[in-house]
Each structure stands twice: as structure tokens, then as C-alpha cells.
C-alpha positions in Angstrom: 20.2 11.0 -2.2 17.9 11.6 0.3 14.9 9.3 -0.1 12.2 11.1 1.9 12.7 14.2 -0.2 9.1 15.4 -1.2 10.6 16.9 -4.5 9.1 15.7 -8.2 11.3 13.0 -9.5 12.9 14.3 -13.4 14.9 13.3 -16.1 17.7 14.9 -14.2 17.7 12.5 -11.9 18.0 9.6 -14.3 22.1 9.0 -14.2 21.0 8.6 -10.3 18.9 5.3 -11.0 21.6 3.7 -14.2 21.6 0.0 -12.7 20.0 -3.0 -14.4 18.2 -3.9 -11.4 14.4 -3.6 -11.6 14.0 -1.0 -8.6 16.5 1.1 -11.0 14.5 0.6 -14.4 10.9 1.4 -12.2 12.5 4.6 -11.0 13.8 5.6 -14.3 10.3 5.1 -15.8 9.3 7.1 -12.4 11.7 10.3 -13.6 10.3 9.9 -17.2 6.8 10.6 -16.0 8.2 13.4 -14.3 5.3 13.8 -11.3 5.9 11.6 -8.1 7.8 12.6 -5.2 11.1 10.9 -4.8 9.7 9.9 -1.0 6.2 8.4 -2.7 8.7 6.2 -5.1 10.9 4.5 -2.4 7.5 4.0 -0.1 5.6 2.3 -2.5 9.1 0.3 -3.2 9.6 -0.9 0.0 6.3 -1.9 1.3 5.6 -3.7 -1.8 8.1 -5.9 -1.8 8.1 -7.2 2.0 4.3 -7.6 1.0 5.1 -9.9 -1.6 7.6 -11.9 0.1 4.3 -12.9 2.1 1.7 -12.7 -0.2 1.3 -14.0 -3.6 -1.2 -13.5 -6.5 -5.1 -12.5 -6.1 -6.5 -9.1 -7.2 -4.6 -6.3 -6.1 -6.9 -3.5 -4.4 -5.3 0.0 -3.5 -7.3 2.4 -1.3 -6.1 5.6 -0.9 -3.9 5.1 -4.0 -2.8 8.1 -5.1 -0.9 8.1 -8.0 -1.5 4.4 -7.8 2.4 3.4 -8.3 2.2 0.5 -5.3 -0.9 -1.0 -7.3 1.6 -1.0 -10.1 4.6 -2.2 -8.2 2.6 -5.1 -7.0 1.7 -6.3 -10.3 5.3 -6.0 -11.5 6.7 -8.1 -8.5 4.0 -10.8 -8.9 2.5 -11.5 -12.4 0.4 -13.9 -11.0 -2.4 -11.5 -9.7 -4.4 -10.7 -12.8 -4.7 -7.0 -12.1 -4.6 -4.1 -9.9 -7.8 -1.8 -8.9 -6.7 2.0 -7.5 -9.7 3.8 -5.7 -8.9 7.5 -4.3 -11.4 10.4 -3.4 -9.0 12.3 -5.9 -6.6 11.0 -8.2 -3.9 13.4 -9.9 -4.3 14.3 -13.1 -0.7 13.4 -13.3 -1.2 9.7 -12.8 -2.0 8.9 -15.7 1.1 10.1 -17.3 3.2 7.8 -14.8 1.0 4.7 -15.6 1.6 5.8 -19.5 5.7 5.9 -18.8 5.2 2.3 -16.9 3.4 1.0 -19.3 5.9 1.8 -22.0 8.4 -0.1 -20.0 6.2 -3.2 -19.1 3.6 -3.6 -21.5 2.3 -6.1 -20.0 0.9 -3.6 -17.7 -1.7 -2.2 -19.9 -5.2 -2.9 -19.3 -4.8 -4.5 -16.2 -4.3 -1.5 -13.5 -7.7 0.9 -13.3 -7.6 4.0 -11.0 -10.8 4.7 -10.0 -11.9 8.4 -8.1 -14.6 7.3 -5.8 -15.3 7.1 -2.1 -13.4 4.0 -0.7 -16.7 2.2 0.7 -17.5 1.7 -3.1 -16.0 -0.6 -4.0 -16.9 -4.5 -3.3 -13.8 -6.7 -2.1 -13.5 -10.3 -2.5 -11.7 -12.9 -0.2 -8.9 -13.5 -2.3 -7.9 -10.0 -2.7 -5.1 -8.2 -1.6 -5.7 -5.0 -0.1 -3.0 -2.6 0.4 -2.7 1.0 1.2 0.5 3.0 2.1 -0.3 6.7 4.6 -4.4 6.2 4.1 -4.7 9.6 6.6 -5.9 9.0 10.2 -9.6 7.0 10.2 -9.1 6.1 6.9 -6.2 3.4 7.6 -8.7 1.8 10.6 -11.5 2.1 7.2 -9.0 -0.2 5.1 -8.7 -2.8 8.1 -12.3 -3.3 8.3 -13.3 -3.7 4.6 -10.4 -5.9 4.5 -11.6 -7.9 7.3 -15.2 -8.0 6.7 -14.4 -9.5 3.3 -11.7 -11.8 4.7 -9.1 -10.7 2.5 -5.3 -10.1 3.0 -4.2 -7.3 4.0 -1.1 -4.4 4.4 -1.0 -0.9 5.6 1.6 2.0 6.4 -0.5 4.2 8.3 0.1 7.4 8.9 -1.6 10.9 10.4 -2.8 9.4 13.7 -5.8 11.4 14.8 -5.3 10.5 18.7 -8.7 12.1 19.6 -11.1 9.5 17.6 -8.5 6.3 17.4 -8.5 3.7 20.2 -5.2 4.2 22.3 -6.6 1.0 24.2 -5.6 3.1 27.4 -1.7 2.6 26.8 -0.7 5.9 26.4 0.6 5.6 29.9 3.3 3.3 28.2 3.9 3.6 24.8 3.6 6.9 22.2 -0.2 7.8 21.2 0.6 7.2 17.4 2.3 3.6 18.5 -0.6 2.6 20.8 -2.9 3.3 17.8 -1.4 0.6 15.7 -0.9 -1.6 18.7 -4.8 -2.0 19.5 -4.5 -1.7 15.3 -3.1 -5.0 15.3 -4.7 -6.6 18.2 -7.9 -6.0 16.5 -6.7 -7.9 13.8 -5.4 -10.8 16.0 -9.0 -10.9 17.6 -10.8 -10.7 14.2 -9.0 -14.2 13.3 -6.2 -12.2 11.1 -2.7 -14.1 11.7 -0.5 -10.4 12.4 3.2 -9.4 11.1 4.8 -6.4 12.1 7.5 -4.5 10.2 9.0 -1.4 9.2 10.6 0.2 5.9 13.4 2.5 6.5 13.2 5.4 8.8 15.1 7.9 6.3 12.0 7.4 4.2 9.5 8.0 6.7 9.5 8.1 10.3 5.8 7.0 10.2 7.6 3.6 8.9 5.4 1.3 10.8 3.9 -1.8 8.2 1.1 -3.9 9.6 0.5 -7.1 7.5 -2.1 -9.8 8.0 -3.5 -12.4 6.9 -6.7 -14.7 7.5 -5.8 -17.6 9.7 -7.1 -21.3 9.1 -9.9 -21.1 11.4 -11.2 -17.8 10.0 -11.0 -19.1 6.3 -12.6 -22.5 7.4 -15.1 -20.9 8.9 -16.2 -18.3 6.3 -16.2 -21.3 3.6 -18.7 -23.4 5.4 -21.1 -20.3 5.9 
């Protein structure tokens, strides 16, 4: 199968996903709903769980969401964070109808995700959050680092859509690639902010923008903001 297909995943493709595993019963909940692309599925699928093999519990914030399935995922890998906030400038119509299929699934899912369609400055984040976003386009990924920092929070991004006339190529596009100097100086800004920096990638037959940038405050920067 080719997992960065862009094509809706459908009850055709259910005898695909027949497993007990819970990446299997996710994506046959996925075909039910009959709206995401198969590429948006294994995304979501793979950053959320290297994120929660570091991070555990707090409130789960998505910006950029989209359909809002990595809010979801999160919750599903981790019952401990109580729930799950998804804020777009548009959300589908159609995500609805995957939350709905989820839901009937894992009940325990209901009442705890919201997808909110707002500007993603609106909403207020909280220290022990956990703010994620997967391919938040150009400026917006460097807009999810500094909410995420300015509240102290965790955070994880996939970015994506490098706009290499506005980012800060830190002057090393003499060495590296304009999109990979981008989330270099990404990443060093995050090191210099008192953020304690991993550095991954999910699969390239996903995505060849693949790059996952992870971080977390460090002890000095969570000392400090406590005794403020």
C-alpha cells in the first residue's frame, strides 16, 4: 500500500487494515468515516506515538488540526491527558463524521476532543499542555513554537511548506538545504529559549517533509517560570 497516497480512505480498504493491533482498528474506524487521506492517517500515526514515548498526560492542544485525528490519536495512546482541544482557520465539514466513527469505537472519546475554527492566536495555552501540530504551512509552524514557548509548554511539530524568503536560514544555506537550515535555527531557537531539543523523523514513503522537532522545557526554564 502506498502510505503517502493523498486518496480518501473507504470501506474498500478495510480487508487492508484486518489486524487486532490498535493502529489496525484506528484505521478501520478511519475507512468507516470515509474522508481522510490515506497519507494524513499514517502522519498523524507516526508522529503521535514517538510523541508519547516522550511525553505523557496534560491537555492535548492541536493547531492547525485539520481533521483533528492526531488530537484524537493522542488521547487514545495516553488516557491520562483529560482531553484534546483542535483549533484550525477551517475545519472540514467531514471531521465531524471521522470523530463520530472514533467515537463509536472508543467511547471513551466523546466529550473530551473539541475542534474549534478560529485563528490559532485564540486560544490561551497553559504550561502543562502539549502542543502538537503535524505540516502547520510555512510561518505558521515558527507560530506554534512561540505560543508553545511563551507558555512553557511541551511541544512537537512536522513542519512542512518552508517559505525560505521570510524564515531564518541562519546564513547556512551555504551548507545545508534552505528547508533543512529552517528547522535547524528552528531548533536552536528552542535550545536558546531553555527548551531541552529531540530530533526525529517518520518514514520518508510517508512524507519526504518527515522532519519531527520535539521539545521540552528544561529544569532551569521550569524553575524559573515557577518562582516568577
Amino acid at each position: 500500500m502506498d502510505r503517502s497516497s493523498k486518496n480518501r480512505l473507504t470501506d474498500s480498504l478495510l480487508p487492508q487494515f484486518s489486524g487486532d493491533g490498535l493502529f489496525d482498528r484506528i484505521a478501520r474506524s478511519v475507512c468507516r468515516a470515509g474522508c481522510l487521506p490515506r497519507k494524513e492517517l499514517y502522519e498523524a500515526w507516526e508522529v503521535a506515538r514517538r510523541v508519547r514515548r516522550r511525553f505523557r498526560g496534560g491537555r492535548v492542544v492541536d493547531l492547525a488540526c485539520g481533521h483533528g485525528l492526531l488530537a484524537q490519536l493522542l488521547l487514545l495512546l495516553d488516557d491520562s491527558s483529560p482531553a484534546a482541544v483542535g483549533i484550525d482557520r477551517r475545519i472540514p465539514a467531514s471531521a465531524a463524521r471521522l470523530a463520530a466513527a472514533l467515537e463509536d469505537t472508543w467511547p471513551r472519546l466523546r466529550g473530551r476532543v473539541s475542534l474549534i475554527q478560529a485563528e490559532l492566536e485564540t486560544i490561551p495555552l497553559e504550561q502543562g499542555d502539549l502542543v502538537v501540530s503535524v505540516h502547520a504551512c510555512g510561518g505558521l509552524t515558527d507560530l506554534v513554537l512561540e505560543r508553545a514557548m511563551a507558555a512553557g509548554a511541551r511541544v512537537a511539530v512536522l513542519p512542512c511548506c518552508h517559505d525560505l524568503q521570510q524564515a531564518d536560514l541562519g546564513g547556512l544555506q551555504g551548507w545545508l538545504d534552505g528547508p533543512l537550515a529552517v528547522d535547524v535555527m528552528r531548533a536552536e531557537r528552542l535550545r536558546a529559549g531553555g527548551y531541552r531539543v529531540m530530533t526525529q523523523q517518520i518514514p520518508g514513503d510517508i512524507t519526504p517533509k518527515n522532519r519531527l522537532l520535539i521539545a521540552e522545557p528544561n529544569e532551569d526554564r521550569q524553575q524559573t517560570r515557577l518562582t516568577r
